[in-house]
Every structure is written in structure tokens, then in C-alpha cells.
C-alpha positions as CSV (number, residue, x, y, z in Angstrom):
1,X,144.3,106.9,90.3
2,X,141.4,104.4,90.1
3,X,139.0,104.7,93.0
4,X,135.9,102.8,93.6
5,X,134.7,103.6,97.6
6,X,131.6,102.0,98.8
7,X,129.3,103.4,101.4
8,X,125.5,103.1,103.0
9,X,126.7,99.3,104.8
10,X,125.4,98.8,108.0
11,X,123.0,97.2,110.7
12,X,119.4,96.6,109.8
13,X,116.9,94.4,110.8
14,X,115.3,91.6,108.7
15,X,113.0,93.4,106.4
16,X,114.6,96.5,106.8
17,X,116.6,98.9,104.0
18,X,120.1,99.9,103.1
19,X,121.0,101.7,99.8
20,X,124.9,101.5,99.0
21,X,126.4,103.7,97.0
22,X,129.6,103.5,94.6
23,X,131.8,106.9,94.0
24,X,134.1,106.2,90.8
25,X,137.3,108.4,89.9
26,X,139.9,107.6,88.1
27,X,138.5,106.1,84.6
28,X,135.8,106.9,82.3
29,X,133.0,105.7,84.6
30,X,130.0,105.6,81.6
31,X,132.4,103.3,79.2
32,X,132.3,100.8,82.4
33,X,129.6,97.8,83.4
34,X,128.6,98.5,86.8
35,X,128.0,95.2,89.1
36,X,127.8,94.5,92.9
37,X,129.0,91.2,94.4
38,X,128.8,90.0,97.7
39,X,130.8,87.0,100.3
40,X,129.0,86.1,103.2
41,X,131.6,84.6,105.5
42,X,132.6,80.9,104.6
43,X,131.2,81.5,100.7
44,X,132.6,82.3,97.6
45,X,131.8,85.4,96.4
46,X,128.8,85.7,94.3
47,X,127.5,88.5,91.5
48,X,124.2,90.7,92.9
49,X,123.1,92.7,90.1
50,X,125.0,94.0,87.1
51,X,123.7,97.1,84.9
52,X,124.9,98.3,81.7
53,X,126.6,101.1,79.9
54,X,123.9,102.5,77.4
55,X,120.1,101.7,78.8
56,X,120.1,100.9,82.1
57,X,119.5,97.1,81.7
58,X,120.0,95.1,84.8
59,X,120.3,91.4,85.6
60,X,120.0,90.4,89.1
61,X,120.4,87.3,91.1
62,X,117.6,85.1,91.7
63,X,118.0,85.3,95.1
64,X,117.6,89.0,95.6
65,X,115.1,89.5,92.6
66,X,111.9,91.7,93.6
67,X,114.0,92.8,96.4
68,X,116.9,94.7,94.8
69,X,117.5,97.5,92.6
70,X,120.8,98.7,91.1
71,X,121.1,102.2,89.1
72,X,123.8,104.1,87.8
73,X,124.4,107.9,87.4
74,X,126.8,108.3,84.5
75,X,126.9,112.3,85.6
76,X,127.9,111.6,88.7
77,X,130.1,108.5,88.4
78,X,128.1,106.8,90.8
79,X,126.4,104.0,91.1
80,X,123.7,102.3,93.8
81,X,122.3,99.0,95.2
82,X,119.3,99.7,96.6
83,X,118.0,96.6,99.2
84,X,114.6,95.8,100.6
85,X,112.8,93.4,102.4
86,X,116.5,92.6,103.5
87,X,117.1,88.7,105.1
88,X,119.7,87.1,107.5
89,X,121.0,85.9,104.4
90,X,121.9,88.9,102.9
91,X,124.3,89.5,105.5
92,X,127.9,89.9,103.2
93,X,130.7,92.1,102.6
94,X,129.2,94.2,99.1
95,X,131.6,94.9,96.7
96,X,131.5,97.2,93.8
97,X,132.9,96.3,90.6
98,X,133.4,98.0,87.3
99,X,134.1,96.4,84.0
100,X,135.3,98.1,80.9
101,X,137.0,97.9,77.9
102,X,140.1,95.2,77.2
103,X,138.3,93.8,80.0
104,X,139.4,95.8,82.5
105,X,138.1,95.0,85.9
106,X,138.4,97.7,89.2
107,X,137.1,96.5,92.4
108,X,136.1,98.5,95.8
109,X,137.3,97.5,99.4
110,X,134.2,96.4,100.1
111,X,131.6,96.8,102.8
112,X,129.2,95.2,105.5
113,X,126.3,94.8,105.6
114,X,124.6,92.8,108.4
115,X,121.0,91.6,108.8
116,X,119.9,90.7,112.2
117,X,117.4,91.3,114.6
């Protein structure tokens, strides 16, 4: 059974730090990309950072660029968004998403994270 749970959402103030983590079962995790998204309430939901299969390379959005860092353990089927400096803005339901061969896409439930003072 394909599993992807998210954890590490919370309360923080502006300019505070959150790292979420992503548990995989259920699939070869290292054949997978590894991606966060995000939906604030009243948006669409919108792509974070993404990090590959072999080397680690990342793409981030603009908006969290310098603030953001995403990683993957291939070992321990997990992967991580780590979040600084975080905004008001920021404030969204995270999602975890892998992507994998055939185009295979596995999403999380999701969790919140809330900015505010």
C-alpha cells in the first residue's frame, strides 16, 4: 500500500522555522521525483520545490528561493522541506508528492502550516 505521511506542520511566527518531513512506503521511493506543493486557502495549489532521483538537483519557486531547502534520503525513503525566514504568506496546507515512472503520481494528506504572529 502506497503511503506518503507528512509531519513537522505547525505554528510559527514570521521569520520563524519549520522542517516537514515526508515518510514513503509502498513503492520504490529512489526511482520517484520528490516535490512539495502548497494551497493557501482561496488559491490554487502551487509547486514549492521539486528534487530529483540521481543528484540531488532542486528547483524551487521564486517565491521561497533563499528561504527553502528540500532534500531527500533515498535510505530512508524520506524526504524534507526545510523553511526559514518563514512569512504570513507561507501560510498553506504542504503536500508531498512523488512522481515516478509511467508517470505515476502519489500524493500525501497534507499538512498546515500557519505563519502568524
Amino acid at each position: 500500500q502506497v503511503q506518503l505521511v507528512e509531519s513537522g506542520g505547525g505554528l510559527v511566527q514570521p521569520g520563524g522555522s519549520l522542517r516537514l518531513s515526508c515518510a514513503a512506503s509502498g513503492f520504490t521511493f529512489r526511482r520517484y521525483v520528490m516535490s512539495w506543493y502548497r494551497q493557501a486557502p482561496g488559491k490554487e495549489r502551487e509547486l514549492v520545490a521539486v528534487i530529483n532521483t540521481i543528484d540531488d538537483r532542486a528547483i524551487y519557486a521564486d517565491s521561497v528561493k533563499g528561504r527553502f531547502t528540500i532534500s531527500r534520503d533515498n535510505a530512508k525513503n524520506t524526504a524534507w522541506l526545510q523553511m526559514n525566514s518563514l512569512k504570513p504568506e507561507d501560510t498553506a496546507v504542504y503536500y508531498c508528492n512523488a512522481n515516478g515512472p509511467g508517470a505515476i503520481d502519489y500524493w500525501g494528506s497534507g499538512i498546515l502550516v500557519t505563519v502568524s504572529s
